[in-house]
N, C-alpha and C positions, 0 to 999 in steps of 0.2 A: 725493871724500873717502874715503879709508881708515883704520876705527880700527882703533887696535892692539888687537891679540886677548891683549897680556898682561893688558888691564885687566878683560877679559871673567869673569866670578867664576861659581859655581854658583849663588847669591843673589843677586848683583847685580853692580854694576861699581866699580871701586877701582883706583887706578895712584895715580902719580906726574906732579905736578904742576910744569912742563909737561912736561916730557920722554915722559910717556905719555899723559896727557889735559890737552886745552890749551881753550880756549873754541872752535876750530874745532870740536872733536869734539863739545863741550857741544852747539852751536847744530844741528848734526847730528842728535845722539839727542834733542835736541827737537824738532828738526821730524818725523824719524821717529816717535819717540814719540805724538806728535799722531795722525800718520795712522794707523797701528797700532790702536791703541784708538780713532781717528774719533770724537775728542774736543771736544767742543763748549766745555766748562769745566775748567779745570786748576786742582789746589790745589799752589803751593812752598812750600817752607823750606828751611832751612838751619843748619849748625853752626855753631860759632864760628871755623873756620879762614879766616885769610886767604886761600888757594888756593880753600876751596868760594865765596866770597862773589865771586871772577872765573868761575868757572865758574858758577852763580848764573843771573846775569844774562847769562852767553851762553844758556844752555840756553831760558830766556825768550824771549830773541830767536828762537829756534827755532818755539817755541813760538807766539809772535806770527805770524810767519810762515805759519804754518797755519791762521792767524786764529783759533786760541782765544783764550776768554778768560779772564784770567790770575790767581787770587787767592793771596794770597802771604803768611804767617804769620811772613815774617821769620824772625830767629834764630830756631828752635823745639828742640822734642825729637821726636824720630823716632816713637814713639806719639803723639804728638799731630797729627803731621799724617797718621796715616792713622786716626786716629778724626776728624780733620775731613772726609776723603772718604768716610768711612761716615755721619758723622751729617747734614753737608750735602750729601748725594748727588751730589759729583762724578762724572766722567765719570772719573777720574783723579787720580792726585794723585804727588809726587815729591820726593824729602826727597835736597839735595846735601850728604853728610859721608862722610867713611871713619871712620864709625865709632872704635874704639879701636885702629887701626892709627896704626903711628909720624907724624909731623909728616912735610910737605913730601907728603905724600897727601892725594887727596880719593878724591869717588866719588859714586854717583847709586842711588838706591833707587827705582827707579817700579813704582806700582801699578797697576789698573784698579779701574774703580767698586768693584770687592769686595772692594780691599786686598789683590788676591792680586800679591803681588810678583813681576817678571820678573826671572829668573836663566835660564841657558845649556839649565836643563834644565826650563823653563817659559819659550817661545817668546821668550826674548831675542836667538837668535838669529835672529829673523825681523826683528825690530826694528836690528838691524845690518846685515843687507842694503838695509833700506833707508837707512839714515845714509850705507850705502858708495856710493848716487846720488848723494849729496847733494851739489851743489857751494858750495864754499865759499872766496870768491876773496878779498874784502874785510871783515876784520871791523868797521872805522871807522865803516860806515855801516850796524851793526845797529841795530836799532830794539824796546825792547819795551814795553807799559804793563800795567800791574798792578793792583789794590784790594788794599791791607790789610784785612787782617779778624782777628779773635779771636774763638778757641771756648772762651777759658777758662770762661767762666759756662754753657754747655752743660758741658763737662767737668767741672765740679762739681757740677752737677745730676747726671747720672750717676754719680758719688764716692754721692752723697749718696741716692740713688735703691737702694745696695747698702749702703752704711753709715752708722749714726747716730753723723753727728760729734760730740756733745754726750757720747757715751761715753767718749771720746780724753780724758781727764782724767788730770792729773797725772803723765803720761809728761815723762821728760827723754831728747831722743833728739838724735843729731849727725849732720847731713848730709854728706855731701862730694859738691857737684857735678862736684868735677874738672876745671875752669874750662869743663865740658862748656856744650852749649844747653839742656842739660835743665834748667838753672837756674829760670830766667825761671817755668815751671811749677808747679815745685817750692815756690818763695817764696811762688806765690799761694797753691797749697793748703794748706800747712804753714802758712801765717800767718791763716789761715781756723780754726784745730784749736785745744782748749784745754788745750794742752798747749806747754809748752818746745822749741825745737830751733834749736841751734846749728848754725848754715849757713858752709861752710870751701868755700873755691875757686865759691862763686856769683859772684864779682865778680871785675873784672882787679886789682891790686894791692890786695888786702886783706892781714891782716897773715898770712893762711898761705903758705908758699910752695908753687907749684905742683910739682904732681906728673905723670905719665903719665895716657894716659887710658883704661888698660886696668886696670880695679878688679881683677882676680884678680893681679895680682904684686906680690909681696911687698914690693917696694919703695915702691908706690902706695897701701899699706895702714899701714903703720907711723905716719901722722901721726893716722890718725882712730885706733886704739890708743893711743894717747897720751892724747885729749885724751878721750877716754871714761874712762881711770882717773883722768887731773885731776878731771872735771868730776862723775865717779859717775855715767853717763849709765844710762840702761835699755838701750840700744841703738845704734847706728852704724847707717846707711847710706853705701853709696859706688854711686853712680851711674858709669855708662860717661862718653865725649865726646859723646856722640848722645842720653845719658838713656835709652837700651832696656833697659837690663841695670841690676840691682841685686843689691848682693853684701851679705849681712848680717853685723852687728858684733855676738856677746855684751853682754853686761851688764862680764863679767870682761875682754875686750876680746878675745876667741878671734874668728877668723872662723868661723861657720857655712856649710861648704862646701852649696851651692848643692841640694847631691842633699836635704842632710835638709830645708833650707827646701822642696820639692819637694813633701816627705812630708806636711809639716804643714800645709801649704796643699791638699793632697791631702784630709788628713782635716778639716781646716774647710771645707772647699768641700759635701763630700759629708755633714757635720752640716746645714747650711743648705739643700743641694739635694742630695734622696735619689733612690737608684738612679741617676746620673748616668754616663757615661763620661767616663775624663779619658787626656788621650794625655800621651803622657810620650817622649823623644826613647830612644832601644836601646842607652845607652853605659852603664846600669846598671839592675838589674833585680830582686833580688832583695827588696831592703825595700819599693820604693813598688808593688809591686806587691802585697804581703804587704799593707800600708795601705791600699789601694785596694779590694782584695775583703773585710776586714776589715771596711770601714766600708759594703760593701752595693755598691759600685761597681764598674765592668768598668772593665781598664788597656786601653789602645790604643798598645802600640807604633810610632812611626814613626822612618824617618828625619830626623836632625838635619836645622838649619835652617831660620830664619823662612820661609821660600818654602814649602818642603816641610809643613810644621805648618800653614801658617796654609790651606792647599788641602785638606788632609786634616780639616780641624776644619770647614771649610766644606761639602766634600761628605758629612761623617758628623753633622754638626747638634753638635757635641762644644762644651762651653760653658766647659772651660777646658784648658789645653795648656804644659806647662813642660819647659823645657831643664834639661841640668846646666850650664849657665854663665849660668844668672842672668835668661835670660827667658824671660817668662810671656807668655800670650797669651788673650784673653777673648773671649767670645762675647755681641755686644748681646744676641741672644735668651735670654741669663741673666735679662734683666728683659721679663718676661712683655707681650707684643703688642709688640717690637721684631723688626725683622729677623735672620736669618741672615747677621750681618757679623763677621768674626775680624778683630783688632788686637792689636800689643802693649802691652804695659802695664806699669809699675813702681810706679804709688802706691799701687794700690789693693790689692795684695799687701802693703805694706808694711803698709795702713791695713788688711786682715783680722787680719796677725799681731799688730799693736796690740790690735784688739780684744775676740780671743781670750787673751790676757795678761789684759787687764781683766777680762772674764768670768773666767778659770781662777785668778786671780789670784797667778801663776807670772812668774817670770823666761823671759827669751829659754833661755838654758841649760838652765833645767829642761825648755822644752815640747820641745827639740829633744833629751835624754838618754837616751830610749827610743829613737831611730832611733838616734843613734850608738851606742848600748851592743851592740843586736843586729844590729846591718848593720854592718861596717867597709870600709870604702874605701879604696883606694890611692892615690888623688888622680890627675890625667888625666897617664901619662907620654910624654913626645915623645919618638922615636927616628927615625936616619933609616935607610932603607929603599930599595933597589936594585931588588928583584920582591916586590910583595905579594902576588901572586897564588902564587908559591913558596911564600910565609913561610905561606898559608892552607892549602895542601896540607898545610903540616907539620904543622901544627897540627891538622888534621881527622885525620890520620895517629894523632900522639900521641893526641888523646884519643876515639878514635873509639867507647866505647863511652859517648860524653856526650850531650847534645841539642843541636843547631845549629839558628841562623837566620842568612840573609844580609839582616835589613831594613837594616843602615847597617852595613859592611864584614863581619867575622865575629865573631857571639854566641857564646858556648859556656855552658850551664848544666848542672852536674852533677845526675844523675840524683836524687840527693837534695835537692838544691839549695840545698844547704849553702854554695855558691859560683856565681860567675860570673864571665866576664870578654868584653870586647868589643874588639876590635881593628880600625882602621879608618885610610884614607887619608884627612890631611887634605882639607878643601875648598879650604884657603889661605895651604898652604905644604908644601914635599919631606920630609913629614913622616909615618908612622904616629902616631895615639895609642892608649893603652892602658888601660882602666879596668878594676880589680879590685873584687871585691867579693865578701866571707865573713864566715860567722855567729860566726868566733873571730879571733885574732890568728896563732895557729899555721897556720888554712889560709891564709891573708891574706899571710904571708913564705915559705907555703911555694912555693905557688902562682904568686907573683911569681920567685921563684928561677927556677922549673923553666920558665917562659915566656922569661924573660931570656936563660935558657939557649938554648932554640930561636931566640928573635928574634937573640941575637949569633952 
């Protein structure tokens, strides 16, 4: 068996279905998988794609093969099944989705007992030498068995362990699952809560029509705007295809780009749990980092990506960790005599900012007006790019009396730090992107000019 090395990703694995990843390859990186980690118990899931549910069930077969044994969450959401391998002590565990990448892909997310995910640059490449033993002549006569299990009622003991649901009162809020797996999760909790919320794309033919399942493009955001000025909502959510990532929707129906939700979970986090550190991903830097030592706390820079965050949260003890693209990541040991285990997580951010609204007794808009007023952003720009390692010369060139860091491609913060900006090679596509950030509008367009200028 040889897999193709186009599906091979920095965080995990993702191709095209079958043309790049077929069930040969599935039952492969499950039986490697197995041996790798010398796995005795395996926890699955899976999104809702037709392609992940045939890959699925080869991977199983893999896995059978190595004689684990096999427990299976069914359609799930991707934090959910790696808080099922930290709180049921798997050996393992392995969630088949491509995430919010286009249809006709899939892809495979495995962990080890500690939910640290294997990507190219956390020994996945070890785990493909051996899938490249693997032979694999007859798929007809694979074979897997499995136990269904559910961890929702542990998962809401934990919800419930950090917040008092009985707060959540009189909130009117709109979900959109995105006909994602994060559904399933979402219904239980939200219909647990006493409060309203209107659920759009949980189900196949409901009366919304579907949309993509990447929450940040404009086009995927326009139906839950809508029905939040119909309905007067307090708030939107729109969940990823996988349910990892969650993008928030104003009161007025604005999206709140993902950096200032960031902030404000930043400083709720650190009202509740004082002198704490919180890691934050290097593609912006100026406000939450202003928020963070403000409210008593140290920022921990790292490189983007669940793989990368959730190793670095683990070996620094760090008890929460957020992206600019919508996710967050927690730490059990938040609740006193739990272990040191990192997962991602979407509800319970949703359900802090709930119930800091209710204490502050503030609109979404209002608590998030101070980070946009004094921090402004550029929003993340795509360009494509020939030599970055040229484009970083230049730029160290131009602003050489500024301050540099290379933790995730190149930071630049001005000596007053009045601005910043970071520029970096995608993970997941022939892409740079490019994030600004200034404490006015005049350096914010200036700034971008004179960059655009060297990047073209």
């Amino acid at each position: 068996m040889k897999i193709n090395s186009k599906i091979l990703r920095e965080y995990d694995i993702r191709g095209k279905y079958p043309q790049e990843i077929d069930e040969k390859t599935a039952y492969a990186l499950g039986l490697a998988f197995a041996k790798f980690i010398k796995a005795k118990q395996v926890i699955v899931g899976r999104d809702t794609r037709l392609e992940s549910e045939k890959i699925f069930w080869a991977f199983i077969a893999g896995l059978s093969k190595a004689k684990v044994k096999v427990f299976s969450l069914g359609v799930c959401a991707t934090p959910e099944l790696f808080f099922a391998v930290g709180i049921k002590k798997f050996d393992g565990g392995c969630m088949v989705t491509a995430s919010h990448s286009p249809i006709e892909q899939t892809g495979l997310k495995m962990c080890d007992s500690q939910g640290r995910c294997f990507g190219m640059s956390n020994d996945l490449n070890k785990i493909i030498k051996l899938a490249n033993k693997v032979k694999v002549d007859n798929l007809n006569n694979l074979k897997g068995e499995i136990q269904f299990i559910s961890i929702s009622l542990a998962y809401k003991n934990f919800l419930k362990s950090i917040i008092d649901f009985k707060k959540l009162t009189g909130f009117k809020i709109i979900l959109d699952a995105s006909g994602g797996s994060g559904a399933r999760l979402a219904e239980e909790i939200f219909a647990d809560l006493p409060l309203y919320s209107l659920r759009m794309n949980f189900h196949a033919n409901d009366k919304y029509p579907d949309h993509g399942p990447n929450p940040l493009l404009k086009e995927n955001q326009s139906l839950i705007i809508k029905e939040i000025k119909k309905f007067k909502a307090d708030l939107g959510i729109i969940f990823d295809g996988d349910g990892d990532r969650a993008i928030f929707v104003d009161e007025t129906g604005a999206i709140v780009e993902p950096y200032y939700i960031n902030c404000l979970l930043s400083e709720i986090i650190l009202n509740k749990k004082k002198h704490q550190k919180i890691l934050v991903d290097a593609r912006l830097n100026l406000g939450i980092k202003n928020v963070i030592e403000t409210n008593g706390g140290k920022v921990i820079f790292n490189r983007s990506g669940y793989t990368n965050i959730v190793r670095t949260m683990e070996a620094r003890k760090i008890i929460f960790g957020c992206e600019n693209s919508g996710h967050f990541m927690f730490n059990f040991s938040w609740i006193k005599g739990r272990k040191n285990y990192v997962y991602g997580e979407v509800i319970l951010p949703v359900l802090m900012v709930l119930e800091y609204l209710k204490d502050k007794k503030i609109s979404l808009s209002k608590a998030v007006s101070k980070f946009k007023k004094n921090y402004l952003i550029s929003g993340e720009i795509n360009l494509p790019i020939k030599n970055f390692d040229n484009l970083k010369n230049k730029i160290k060139q131009q602003f050489k009396n500024e301050s540099f860091n290379e933790i995730d491609g190149l930071s630049v913060v001005s000596k007053s730090e009045e601005w910043f900006f970071n520029i970096r090679l995608s993970h997941t596509e022939p892409l740079i992107r490019l994030n600004i950030e200034a404490k006015n509008i005049k350096q914010l367009v200036k700034l971008k000019r004179k960059l655009l200028e060297i990047i073209n």
